[in-house]
MITI-236492 format. One record per residue: y, z, x of N, C-alpha, C in turn; residue in three letters. Coordinates in Angstrom, 2 decimals. Atoms other than C-alpha are relative to their C-alpha. Example, Ala and Ser with C-alpha at 12.3 -4.5 7.8 and 13.67 -1.06 7.14 Angstrom:
+---------+---------+---------+---------+---------+---------+---------+---------+---------+-----+
!    n_yy !    n_zz !    n_xx !   ca_yy !   ca_zz !   ca_xx !    c_yy !    c_zz !    c_xx !  aa !
+---------+---------+---------+---------+---------+---------+---------+---------+---------+-----+
!   -1.19 !    0.00 !    0.89 !   -4.50 !    7.80 !   12.30 !    1.20 !    0.00 !    0.90 ! ALA !
!   -1.19 !   -0.06 !   -0.82 !   -1.06 !    7.14 !   13.67 !    1.09 !    0.73 !   -0.77 ! SER !
+---------+---------+---------+---------+---------+---------+---------+---------+---------+-----+
***
This chain:
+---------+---------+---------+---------+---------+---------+---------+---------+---------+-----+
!    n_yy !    n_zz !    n_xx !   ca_yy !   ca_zz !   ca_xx !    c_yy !    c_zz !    c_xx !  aa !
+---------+---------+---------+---------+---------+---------+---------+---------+---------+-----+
!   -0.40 !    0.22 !    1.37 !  -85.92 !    5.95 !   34.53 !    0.80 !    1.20 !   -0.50 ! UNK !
!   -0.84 !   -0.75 !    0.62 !  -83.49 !    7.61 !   32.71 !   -0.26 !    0.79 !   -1.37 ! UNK !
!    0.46 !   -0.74 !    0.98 !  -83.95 !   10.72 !   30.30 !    1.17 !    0.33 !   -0.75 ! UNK !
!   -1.12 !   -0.72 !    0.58 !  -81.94 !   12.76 !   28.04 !    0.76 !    1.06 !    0.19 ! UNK !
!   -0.19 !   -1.40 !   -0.45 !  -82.53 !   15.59 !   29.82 !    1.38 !   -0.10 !    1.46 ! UNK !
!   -1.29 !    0.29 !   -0.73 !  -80.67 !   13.72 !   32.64 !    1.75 !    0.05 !   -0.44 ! UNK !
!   -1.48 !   -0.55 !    0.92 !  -77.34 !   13.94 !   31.02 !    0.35 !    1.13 !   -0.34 ! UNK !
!    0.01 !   -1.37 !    0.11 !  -77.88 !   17.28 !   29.75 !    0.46 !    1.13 !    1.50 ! UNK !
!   -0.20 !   -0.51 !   -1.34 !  -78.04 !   18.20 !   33.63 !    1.06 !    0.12 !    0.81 ! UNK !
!   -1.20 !    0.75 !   -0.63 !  -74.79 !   15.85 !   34.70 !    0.85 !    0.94 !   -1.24 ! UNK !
!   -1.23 !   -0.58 !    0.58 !  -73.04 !   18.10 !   31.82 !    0.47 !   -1.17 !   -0.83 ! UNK !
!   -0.26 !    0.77 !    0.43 !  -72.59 !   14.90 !   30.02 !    0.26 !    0.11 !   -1.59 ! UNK !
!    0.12 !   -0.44 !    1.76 !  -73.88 !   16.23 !   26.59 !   -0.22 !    1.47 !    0.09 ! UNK !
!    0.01 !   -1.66 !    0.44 !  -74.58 !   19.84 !   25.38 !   -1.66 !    0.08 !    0.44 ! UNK !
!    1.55 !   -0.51 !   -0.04 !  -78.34 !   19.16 !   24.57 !   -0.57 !   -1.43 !   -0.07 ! UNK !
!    0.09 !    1.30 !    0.70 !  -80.45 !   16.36 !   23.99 !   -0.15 !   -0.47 !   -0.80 ! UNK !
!    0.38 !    0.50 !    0.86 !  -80.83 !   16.04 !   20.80 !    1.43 !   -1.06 !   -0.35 ! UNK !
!   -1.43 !    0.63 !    0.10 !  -76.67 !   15.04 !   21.07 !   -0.41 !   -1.33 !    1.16 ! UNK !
!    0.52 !    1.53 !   -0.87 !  -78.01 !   12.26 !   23.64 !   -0.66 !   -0.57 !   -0.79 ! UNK !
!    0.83 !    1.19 !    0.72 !  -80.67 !   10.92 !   21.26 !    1.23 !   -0.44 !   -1.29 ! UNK !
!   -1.30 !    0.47 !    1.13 !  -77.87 !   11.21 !   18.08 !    1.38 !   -1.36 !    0.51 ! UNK !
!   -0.72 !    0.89 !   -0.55 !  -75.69 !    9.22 !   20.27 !   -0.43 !   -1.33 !    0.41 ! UNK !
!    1.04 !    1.29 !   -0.13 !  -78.07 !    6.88 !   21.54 !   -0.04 !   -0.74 !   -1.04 ! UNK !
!    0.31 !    0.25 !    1.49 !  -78.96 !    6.26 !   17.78 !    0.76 !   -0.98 !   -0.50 ! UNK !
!   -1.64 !   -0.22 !    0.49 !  -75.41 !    5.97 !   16.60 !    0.18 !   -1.85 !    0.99 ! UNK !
!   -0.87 !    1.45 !   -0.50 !  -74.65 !    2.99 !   19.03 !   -1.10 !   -1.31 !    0.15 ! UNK !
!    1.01 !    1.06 !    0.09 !  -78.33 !    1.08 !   19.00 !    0.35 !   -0.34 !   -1.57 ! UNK !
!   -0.71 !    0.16 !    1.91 !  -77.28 !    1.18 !   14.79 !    1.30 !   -0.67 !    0.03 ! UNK !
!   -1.28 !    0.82 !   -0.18 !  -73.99 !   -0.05 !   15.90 !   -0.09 !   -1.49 !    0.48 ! UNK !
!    0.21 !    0.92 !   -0.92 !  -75.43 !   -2.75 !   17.94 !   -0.78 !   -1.00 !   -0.64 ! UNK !
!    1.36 !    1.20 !    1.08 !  -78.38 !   -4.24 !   15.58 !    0.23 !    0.84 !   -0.85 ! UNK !
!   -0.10 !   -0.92 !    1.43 !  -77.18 !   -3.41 !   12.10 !   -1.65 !   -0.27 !   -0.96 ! UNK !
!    0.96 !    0.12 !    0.85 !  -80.25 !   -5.08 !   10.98 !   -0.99 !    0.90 !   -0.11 ! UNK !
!    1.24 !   -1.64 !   -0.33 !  -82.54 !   -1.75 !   12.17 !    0.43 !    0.59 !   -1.30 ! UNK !
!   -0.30 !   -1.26 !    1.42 !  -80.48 !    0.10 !    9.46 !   -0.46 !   -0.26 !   -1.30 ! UNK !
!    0.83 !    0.86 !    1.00 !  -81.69 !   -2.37 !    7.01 !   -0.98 !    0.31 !   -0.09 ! UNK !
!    1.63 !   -0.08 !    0.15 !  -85.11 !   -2.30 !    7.83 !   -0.50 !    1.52 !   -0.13 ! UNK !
!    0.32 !   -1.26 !    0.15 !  -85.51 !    1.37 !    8.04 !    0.77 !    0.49 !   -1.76 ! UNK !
!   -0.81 !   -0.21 !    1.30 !  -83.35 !    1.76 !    4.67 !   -1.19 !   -0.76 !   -1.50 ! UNK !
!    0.81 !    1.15 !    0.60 !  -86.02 !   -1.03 !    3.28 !   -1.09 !    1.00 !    0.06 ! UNK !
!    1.01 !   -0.55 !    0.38 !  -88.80 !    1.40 !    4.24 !    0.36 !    1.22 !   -0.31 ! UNK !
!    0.33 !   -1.06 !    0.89 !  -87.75 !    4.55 !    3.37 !    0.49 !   -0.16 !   -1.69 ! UNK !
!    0.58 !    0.30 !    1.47 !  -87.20 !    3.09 !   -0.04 !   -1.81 !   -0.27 !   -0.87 ! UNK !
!    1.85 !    0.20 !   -0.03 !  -91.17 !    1.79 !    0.35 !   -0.69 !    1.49 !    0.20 ! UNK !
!    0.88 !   -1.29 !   -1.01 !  -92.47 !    4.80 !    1.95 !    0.49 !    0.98 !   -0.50 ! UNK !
!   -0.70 !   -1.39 !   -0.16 !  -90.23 !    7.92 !    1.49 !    0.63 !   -0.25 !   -1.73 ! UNK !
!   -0.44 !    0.46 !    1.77 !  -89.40 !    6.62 !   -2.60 !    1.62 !    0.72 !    0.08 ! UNK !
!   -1.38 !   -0.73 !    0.37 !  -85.53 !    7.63 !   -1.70 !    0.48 !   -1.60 !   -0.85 ! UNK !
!   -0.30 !    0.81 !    1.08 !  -83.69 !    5.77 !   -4.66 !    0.43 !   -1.28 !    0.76 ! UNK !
!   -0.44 !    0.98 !   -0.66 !  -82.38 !    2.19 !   -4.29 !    1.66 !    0.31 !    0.04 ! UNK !
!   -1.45 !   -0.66 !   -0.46 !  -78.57 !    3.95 !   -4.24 !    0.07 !    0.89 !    1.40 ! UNK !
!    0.73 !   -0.36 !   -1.02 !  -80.25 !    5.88 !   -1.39 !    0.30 !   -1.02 !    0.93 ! UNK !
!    0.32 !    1.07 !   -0.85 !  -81.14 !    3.10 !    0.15 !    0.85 !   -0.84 !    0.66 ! UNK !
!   -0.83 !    0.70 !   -0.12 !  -78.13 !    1.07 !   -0.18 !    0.61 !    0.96 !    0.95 ! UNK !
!   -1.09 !   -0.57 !   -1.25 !  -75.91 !    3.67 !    1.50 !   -0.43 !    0.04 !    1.47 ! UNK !
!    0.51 !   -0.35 !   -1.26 !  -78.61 !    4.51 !    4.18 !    0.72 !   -1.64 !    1.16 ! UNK !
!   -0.23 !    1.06 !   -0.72 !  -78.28 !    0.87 !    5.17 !    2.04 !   -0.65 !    0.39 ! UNK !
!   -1.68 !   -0.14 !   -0.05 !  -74.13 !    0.70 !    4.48 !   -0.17 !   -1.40 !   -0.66 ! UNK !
!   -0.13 !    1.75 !    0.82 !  -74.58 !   -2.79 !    2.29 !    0.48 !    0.95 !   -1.66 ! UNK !
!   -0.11 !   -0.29 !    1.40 !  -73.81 !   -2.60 !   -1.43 !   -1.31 !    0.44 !   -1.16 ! UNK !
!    1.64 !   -0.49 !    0.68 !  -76.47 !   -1.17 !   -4.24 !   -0.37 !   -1.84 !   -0.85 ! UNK !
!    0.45 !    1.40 !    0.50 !  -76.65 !   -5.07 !   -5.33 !   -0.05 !   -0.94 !    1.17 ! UNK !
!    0.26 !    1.04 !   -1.41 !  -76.85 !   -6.46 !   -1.71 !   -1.46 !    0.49 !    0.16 ! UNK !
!    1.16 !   -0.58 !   -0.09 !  -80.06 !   -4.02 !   -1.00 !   -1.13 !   -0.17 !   -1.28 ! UNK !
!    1.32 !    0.86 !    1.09 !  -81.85 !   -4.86 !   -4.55 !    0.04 !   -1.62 !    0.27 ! UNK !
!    0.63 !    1.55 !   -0.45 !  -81.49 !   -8.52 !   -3.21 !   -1.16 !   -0.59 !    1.17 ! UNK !
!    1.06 !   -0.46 !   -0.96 !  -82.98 !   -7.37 !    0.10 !   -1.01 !    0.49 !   -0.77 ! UNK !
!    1.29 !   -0.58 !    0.43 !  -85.66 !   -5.52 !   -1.76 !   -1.16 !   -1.38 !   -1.15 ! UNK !
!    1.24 !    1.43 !    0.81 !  -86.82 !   -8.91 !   -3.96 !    0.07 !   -1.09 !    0.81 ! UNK !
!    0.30 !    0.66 !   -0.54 !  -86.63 !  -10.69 !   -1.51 !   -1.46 !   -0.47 !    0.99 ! UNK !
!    1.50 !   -0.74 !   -0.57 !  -89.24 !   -8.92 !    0.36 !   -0.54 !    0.13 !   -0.96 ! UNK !
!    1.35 !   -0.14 !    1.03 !  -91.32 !   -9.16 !   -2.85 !   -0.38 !    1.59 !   -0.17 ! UNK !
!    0.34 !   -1.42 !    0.16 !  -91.04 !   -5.08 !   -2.96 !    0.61 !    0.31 !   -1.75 ! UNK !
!   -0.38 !   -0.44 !    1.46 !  -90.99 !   -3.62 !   -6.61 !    0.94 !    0.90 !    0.01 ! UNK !
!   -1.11 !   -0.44 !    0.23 !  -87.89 !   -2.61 !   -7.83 !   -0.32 !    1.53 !   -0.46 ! UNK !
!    0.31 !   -1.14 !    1.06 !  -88.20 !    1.38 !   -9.58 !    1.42 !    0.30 !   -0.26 ! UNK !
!   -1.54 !   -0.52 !    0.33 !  -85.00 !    1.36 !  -11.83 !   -0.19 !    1.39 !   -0.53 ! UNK !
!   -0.39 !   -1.12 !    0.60 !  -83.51 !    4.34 !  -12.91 !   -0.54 !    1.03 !    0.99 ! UNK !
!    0.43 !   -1.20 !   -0.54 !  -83.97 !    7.69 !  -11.59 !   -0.79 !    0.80 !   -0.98 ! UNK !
!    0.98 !   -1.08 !    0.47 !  -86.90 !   10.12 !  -12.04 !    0.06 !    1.15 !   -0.46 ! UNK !
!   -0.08 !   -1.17 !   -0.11 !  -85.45 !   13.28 !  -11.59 !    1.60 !    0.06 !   -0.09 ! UNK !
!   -1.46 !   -0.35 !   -0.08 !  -81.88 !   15.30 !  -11.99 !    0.20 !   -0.44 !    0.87 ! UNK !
!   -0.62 !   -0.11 !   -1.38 !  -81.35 !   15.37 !   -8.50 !   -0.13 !   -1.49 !    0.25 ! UNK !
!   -0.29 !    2.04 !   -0.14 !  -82.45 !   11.19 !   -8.05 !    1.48 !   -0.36 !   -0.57 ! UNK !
!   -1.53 !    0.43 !    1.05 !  -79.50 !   10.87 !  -10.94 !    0.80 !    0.51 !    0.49 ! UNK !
!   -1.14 !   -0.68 !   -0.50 !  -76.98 !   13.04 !   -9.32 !   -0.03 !   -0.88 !    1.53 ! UNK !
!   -0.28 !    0.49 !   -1.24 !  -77.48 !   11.54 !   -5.48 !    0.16 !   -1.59 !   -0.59 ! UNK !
!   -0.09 !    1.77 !    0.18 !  -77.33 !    7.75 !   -7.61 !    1.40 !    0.00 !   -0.20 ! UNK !
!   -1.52 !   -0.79 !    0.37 !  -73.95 !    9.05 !   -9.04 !    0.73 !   -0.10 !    1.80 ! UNK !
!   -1.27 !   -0.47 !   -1.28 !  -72.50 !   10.43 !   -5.53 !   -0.08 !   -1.33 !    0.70 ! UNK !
!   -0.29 !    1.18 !   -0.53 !  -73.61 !    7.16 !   -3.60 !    0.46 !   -1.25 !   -0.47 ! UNK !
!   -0.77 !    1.07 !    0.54 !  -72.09 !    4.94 !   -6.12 !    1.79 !    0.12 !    0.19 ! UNK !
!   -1.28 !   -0.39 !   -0.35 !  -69.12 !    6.88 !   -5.72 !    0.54 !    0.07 !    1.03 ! UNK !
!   -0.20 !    0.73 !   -1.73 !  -69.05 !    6.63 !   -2.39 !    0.22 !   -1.12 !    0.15 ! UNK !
!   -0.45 !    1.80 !   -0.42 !  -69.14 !    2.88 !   -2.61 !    0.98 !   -0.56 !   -0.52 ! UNK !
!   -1.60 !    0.51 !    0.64 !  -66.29 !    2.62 !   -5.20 !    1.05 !    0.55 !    1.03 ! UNK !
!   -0.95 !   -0.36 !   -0.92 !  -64.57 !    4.80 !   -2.96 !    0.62 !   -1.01 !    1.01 ! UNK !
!   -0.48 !    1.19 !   -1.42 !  -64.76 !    2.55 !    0.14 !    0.54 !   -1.37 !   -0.55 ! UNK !
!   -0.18 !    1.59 !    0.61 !  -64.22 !   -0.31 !   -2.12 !    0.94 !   -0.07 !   -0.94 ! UNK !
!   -1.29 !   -0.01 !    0.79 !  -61.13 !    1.38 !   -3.72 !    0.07 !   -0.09 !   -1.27 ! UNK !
!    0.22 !    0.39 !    1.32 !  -62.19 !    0.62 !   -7.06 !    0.25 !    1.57 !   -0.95 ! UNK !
!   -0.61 !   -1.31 !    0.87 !  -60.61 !    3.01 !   -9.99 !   -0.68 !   -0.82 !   -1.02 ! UNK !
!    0.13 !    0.29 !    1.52 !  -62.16 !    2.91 !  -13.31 !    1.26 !   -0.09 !   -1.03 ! UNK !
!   -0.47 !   -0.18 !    0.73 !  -60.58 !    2.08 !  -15.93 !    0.47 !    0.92 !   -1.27 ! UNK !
!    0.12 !   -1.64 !    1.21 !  -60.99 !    4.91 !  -18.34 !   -0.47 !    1.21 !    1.28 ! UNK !
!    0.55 !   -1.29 !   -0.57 !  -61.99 !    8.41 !  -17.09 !   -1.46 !    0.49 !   -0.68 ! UNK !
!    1.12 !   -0.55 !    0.47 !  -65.08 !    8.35 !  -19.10 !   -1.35 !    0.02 !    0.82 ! UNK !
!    1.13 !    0.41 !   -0.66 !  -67.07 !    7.84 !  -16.32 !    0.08 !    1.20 !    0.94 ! UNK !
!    0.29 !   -1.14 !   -0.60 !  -66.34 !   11.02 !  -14.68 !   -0.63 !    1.17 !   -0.45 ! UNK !
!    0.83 !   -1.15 !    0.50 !  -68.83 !   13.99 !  -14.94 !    0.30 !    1.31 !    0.11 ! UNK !
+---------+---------+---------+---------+---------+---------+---------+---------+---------+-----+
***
C-alpha cells in the first residue's frame, strides 16, 4: 500500500503534508459533495458563521442556508462578535466578486 512518505522518497513532493494537501485538493475536486458536508458540520460543530460556511463549501450564502434547513439544523443569524461581522463582510465580498456584481452606490463600502 501506498504512503505519503512514499512520494516524499521518489522526490515527488517536498514533504508529506504537500501529499496529503494534494490528495485533499483533488478527492474535493472529485466529490464536491464532501465539501458540503464538512462545511454543514463545521457550521454544527465548530459555530463558523453561515458566510463561513458558504465559502468553505464554494455554493452561495443562500444555497448553504437552504442546505442548512433542509437538514432541519438551526439557523444563528447575524454575527456574535467583531471578527464573525468582519469575516461575514470579506466572504460576501468574495462572492460578489466571483459573481462580478458592483453595487450600486458606494455606501456599502467600509
Amino acid at each position: 500500500m501506498l504512503s505519503p512518505q512514499n512520494f516524499v522518497k521518489a522526490r515527488l513532493y517536498q514533504n508529506e503534508e504537500a501529499v496529503i494537501q494534494d490528495a485533499l485538493r483533488h478527492l474535493l475536486r472529485a466529490r464536491p459533495e464532501l465539501k458540503i458536508q464538512l462545511a454543514v458540520y463545521r457550521y454544527k460543530e465548530e459555530k463558523v458563521s453561515l458566510a463561513k460556511a458558504a465559502d468553505l463549501a464554494g455554493i452561495s450564502w443562500a444555497q448553504m442556508k437552504d442546505i442548512l434547513m433542509e437538514q432541519k439544523i438551526s439557523l444563528r443569524l447575524g454575527p456574535e462578535t467583531v471578527s464573525e461581522a468582519m469575516e461575514e463582510i470579506q466572504s460576501l465580498r468574495e462572492e460578489l466578486s466571483r459573481n462580478k456584481y458592483q453595487p450600486a452606490s458606494a455606501e456599502f463600502s467600509l
